[in-house]
C-alpha positions as CSV (number, residue, x, y, z in Angstrom):
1,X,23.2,6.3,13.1
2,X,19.9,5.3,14.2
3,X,18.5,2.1,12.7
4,X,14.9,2.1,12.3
5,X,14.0,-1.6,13.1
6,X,10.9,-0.8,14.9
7,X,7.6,-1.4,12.7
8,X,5.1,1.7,12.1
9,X,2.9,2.0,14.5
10,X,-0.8,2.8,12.2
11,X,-2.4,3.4,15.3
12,X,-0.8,6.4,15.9
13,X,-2.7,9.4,14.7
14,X,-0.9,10.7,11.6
15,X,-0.3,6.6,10.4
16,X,-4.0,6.4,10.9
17,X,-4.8,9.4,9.0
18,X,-2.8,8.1,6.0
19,X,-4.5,5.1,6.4
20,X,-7.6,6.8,5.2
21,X,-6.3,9.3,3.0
22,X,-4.2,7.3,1.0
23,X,-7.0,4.5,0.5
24,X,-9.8,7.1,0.2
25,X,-9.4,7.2,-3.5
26,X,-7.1,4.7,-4.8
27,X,-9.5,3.0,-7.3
28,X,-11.8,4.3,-9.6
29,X,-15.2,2.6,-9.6
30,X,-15.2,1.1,-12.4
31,X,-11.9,-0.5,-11.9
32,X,-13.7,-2.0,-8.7
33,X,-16.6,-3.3,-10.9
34,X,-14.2,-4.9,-13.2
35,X,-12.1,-6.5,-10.5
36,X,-14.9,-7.9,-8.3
37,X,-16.1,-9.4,-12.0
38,X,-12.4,-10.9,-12.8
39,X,-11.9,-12.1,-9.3
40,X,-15.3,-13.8,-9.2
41,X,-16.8,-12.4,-5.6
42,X,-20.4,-13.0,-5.8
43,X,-22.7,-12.9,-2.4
44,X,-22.3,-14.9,0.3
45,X,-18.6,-15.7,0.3
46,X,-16.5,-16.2,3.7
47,X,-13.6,-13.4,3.3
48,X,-10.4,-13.0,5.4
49,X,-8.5,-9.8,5.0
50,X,-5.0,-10.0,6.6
51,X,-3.7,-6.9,8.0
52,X,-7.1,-5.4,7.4
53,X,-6.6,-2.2,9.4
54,X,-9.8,-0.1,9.3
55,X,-11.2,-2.3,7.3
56,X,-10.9,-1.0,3.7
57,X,-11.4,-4.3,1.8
58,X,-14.0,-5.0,3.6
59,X,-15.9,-1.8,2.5
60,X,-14.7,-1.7,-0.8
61,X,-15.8,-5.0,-1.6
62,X,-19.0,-5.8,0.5
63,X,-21.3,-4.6,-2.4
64,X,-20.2,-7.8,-4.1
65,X,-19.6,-10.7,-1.7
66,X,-21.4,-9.2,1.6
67,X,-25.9,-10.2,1.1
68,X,-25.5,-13.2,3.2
69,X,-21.3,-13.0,3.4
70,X,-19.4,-13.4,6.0
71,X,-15.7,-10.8,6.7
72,X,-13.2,-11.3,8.9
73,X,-11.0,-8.4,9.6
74,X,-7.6,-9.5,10.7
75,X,-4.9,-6.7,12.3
76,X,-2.3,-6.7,14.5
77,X,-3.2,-3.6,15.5
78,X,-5.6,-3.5,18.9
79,X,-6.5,-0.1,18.3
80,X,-7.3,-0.5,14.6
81,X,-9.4,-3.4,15.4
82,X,-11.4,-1.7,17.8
83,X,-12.1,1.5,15.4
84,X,-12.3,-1.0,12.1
85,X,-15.4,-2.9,14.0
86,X,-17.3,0.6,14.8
87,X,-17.2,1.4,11.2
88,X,-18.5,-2.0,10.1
89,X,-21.6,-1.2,12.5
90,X,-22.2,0.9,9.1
91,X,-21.4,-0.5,6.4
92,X,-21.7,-4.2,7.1
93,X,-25.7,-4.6,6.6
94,X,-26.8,-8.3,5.3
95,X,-24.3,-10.3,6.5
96,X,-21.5,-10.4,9.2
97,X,-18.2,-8.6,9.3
98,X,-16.1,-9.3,12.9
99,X,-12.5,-8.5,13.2
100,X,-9.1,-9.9,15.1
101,X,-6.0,-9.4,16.8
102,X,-4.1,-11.6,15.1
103,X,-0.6,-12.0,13.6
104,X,0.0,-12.4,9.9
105,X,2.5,-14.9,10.2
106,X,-0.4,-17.2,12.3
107,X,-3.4,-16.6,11.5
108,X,-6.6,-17.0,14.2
109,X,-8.1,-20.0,11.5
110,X,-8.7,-23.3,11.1
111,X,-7.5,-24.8,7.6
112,X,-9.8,-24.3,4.8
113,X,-11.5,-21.6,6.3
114,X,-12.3,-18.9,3.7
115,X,-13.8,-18.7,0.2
116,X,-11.2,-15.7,0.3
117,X,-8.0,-14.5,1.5
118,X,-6.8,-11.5,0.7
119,X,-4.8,-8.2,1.7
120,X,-3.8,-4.9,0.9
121,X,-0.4,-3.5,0.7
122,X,0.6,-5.7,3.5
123,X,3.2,-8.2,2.0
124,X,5.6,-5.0,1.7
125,X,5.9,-4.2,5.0
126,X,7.1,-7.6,6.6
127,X,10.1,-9.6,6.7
128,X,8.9,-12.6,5.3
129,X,5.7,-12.1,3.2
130,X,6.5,-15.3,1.8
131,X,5.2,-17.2,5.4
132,X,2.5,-14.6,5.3
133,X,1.2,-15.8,1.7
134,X,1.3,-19.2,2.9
135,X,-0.9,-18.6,5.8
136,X,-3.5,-17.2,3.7
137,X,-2.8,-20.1,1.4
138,X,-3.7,-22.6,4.4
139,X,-6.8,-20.9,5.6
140,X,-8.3,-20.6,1.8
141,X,-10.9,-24.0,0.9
142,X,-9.4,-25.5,-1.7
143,X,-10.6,-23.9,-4.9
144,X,-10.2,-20.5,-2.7
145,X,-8.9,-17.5,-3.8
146,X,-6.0,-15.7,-2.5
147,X,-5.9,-11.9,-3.5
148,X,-2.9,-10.0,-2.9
149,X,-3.1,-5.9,-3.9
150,X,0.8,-4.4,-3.4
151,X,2.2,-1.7,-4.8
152,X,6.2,-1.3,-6.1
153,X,7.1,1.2,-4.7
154,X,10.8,1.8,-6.4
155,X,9.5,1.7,-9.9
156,X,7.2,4.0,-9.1
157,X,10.1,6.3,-7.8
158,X,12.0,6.0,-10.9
159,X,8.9,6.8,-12.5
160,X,9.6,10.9,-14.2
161,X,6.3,12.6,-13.7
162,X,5.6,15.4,-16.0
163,X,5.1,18.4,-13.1
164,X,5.7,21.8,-12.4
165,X,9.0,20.9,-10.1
166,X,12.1,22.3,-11.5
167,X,13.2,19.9,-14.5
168,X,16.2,18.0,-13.1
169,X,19.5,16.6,-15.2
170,X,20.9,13.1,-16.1
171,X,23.1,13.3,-13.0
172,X,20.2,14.2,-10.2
173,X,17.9,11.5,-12.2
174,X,20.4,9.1,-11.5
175,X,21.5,10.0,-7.7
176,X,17.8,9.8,-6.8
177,X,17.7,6.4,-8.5
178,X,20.7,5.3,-6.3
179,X,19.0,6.6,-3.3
180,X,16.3,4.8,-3.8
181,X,17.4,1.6,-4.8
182,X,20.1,1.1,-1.7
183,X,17.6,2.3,0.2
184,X,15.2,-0.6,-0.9
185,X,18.9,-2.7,-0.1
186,X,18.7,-1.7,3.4
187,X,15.2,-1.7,4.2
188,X,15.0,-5.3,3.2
189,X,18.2,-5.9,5.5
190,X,16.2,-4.2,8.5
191,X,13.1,-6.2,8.5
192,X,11.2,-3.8,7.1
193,X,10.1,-5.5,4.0
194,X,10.9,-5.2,-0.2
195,X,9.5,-1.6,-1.2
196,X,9.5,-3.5,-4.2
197,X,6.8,-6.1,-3.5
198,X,4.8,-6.2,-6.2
199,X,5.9,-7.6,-9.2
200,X,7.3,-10.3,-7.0
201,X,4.5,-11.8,-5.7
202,X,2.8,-13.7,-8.8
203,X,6.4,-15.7,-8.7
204,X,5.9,-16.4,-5.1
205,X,2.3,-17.3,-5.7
206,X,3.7,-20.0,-8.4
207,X,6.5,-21.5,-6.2
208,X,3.5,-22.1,-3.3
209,X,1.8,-24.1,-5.6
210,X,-1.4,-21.7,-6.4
211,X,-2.9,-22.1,-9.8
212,X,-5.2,-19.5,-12.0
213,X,-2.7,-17.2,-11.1
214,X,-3.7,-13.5,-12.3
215,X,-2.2,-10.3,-13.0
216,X,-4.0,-6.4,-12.9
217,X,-2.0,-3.0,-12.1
218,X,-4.6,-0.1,-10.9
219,X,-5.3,2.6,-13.6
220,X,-5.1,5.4,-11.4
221,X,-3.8,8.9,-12.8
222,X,-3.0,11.3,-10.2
223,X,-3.5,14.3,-11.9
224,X,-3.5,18.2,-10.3
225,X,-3.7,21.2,-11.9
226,X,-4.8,24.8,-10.7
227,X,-7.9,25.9,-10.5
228,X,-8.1,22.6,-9.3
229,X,-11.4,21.7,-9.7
230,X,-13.0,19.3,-8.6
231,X,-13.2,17.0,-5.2
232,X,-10.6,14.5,-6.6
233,X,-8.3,17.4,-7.3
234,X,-8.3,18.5,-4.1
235,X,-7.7,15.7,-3.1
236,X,-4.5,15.5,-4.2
237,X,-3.3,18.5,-3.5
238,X,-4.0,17.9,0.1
239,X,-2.2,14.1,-0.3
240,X,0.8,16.1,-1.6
241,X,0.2,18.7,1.1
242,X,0.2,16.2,3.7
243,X,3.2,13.9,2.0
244,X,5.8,16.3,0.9
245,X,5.1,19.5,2.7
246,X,4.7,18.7,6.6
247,X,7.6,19.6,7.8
248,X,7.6,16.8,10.3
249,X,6.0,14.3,8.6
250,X,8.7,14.7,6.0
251,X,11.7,14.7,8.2
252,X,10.3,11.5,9.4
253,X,10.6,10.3,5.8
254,X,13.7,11.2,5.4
255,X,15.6,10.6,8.4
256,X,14.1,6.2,7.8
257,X,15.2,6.8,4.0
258,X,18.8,7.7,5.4
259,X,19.0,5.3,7.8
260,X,18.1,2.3,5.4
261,X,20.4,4.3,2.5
262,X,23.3,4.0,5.0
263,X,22.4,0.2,6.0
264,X,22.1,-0.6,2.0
265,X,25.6,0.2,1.8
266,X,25.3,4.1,0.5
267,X,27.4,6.5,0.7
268,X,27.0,9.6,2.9
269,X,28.1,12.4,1.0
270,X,25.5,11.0,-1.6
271,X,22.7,11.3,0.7
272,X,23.9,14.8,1.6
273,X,23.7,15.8,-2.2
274,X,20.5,14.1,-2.5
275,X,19.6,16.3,0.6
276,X,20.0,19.3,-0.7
277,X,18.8,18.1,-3.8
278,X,15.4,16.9,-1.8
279,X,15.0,20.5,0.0
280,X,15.5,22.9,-2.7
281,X,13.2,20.9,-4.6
282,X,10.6,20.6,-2.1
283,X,11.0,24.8,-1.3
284,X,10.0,25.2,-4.9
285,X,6.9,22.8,-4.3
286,X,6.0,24.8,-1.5
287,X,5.5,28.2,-3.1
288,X,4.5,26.6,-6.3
289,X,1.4,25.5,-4.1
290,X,1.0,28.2,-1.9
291,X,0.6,30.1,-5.2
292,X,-1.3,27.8,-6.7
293,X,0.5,27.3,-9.6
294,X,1.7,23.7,-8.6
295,X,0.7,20.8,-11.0
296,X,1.0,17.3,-11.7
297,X,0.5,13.9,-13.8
298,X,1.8,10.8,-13.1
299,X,0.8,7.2,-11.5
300,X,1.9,4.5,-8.8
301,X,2.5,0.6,-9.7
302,X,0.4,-1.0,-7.5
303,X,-0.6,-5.1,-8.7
304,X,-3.6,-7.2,-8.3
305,X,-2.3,-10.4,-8.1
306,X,-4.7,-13.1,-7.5
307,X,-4.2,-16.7,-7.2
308,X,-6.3,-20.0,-6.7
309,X,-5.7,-22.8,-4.1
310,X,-5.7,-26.4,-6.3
311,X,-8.8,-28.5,-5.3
């Protein structure tokens, strides 16, 4: 057994490309409107977004903090850095937007840097998100926000989406739920981080002392049915293209779900059922879409939690 402990690389071309696509329509507009109003961003804030990548937050939310603002773009991630701050050149107009190589766990600030602090499904892919929170904690003024958006992943597995994908029994529900949750066993055992995430982090916002502490989930229907009309349609039908039926982008899935399966304790004649499960399924999908009969309604858990550091 191979055990993934290496981190993802999202410089690499097809982590990139996710990056984008995955990101590209995530909120609605409205949603945006109403979160910039709850969270308070008016112009001329100092932001820090931690783990930044290309630079999404900063985009997404420059039309309410950026005349006269100030956005610091925090990665990792050399090669993201370097692509994030040639796309600023276009977006960032009225104020300033500069980005970092920096690590999440010690951030490139002084104390009581930033009006605010926030990231975006980072916290589930470390170790110890709880050192990470803390360093946006010390860099926020006091009175700062702190804006965490991270997703939970395993509920959203759970989740049964009403789609055109063979109906399954009691049985395969509940093998799929027991690859899923050992799997979230062994990834946190590997350093990869809690798939989780989300609906943990108000508690770990409390136990750091943050007040005003805030709760929102993204309203977000992915919906796809043929003729599929309509750019956000297509949309996803390309993000299920590109997630379930690339041949090597899903064996790269699958081969890091078996190896943190295995480490979580599972069994291995349960991940060869869930297997077979996965590719007869997934065969079905295929046709279903090359026919374009495939369709689909469901969502993804992903939390707003915000919090604000005590004057």
């Amino acid at each position: 057994m191979t055990q993934h402990k290496d981190k993802i690389d999202w410089s690499k071309k097809c982590w990139k490309e996710m990056l984008i696509y995955q990101r590209k329509s995530m909120w609605l507009e409205d949603t945006l409107d109403k979160l910039a109003s709850w969270l308070g961003l008016k112009p001329g804030m100092t932001a820090v977004d931690v783990g930044c990548g290309l630079g999404y937050l900063g985009y997404t939310y420059w039309p309410y903090f950026g005349k006269g603002g100030r956005y610091f773009g925090v990665d990792i991630s050399p090669e993201l850095v370097e692509d994030a701050d040639k796309a600023a050149r276009e977006w960032a107009k009225g104020g300033e937007a500069c980005f970092k190589v920096g690590d999440a766990y010690k951030l490139p600030f002084p104390d009581d840097f930033a009006d605010l602090v926030m990231c975006h499904i980072l916290l589930i892919h470390l170790e110890k998100p709880e050192l990470a929170l803390e360093e946006m904690i010390r860099i926020a003024k006091p009175g700062g926000l702190i804006v965490c958006k991270e997703p939970d992943n395993v509920s959203t597995m759970l989740t049964i989406r009403y789609d055109s994908a063979p109906q399954l029994d009691i049985q395969e529900y509940l093998l799929i739920a027991k690859i899923t949750m050992t799997y979230n066993k062994g990834r946190i055992k590997l350093g990869l981080g809690d798939w989780s995430i989300g609906r943990k982090v108000p508690r770990m916002m409390k136990k750091l002392g943050l007040a005003d502490i805030g709760v929102r989930i993204n309203d977000r229907a992915y919906y796809v049915e043929p003729p599929y009309e309509g750019p956000l349609q297509q949309y996803h039908l390309e993000h299920v293209k590109k997630q379930w039926l690339d041949e090597k982008r899903h064996k790269t899935r699958r081969d890091r779900l078996k190896d943190g399966f295995l480490v979580g304790g599972g069994d291995p004649e349960d991940f060869e059922r869930y297997q077979e499960l996965d590719d007869r399924i997934i065969s079905i999908i295929r046709r279903q879409v090359e026919d374009r009969q495939f369709f689909q309604c469901g969502s993804g858990d992903i939390y707003v939690i915000r919090g604000r550091k005590p004057l």
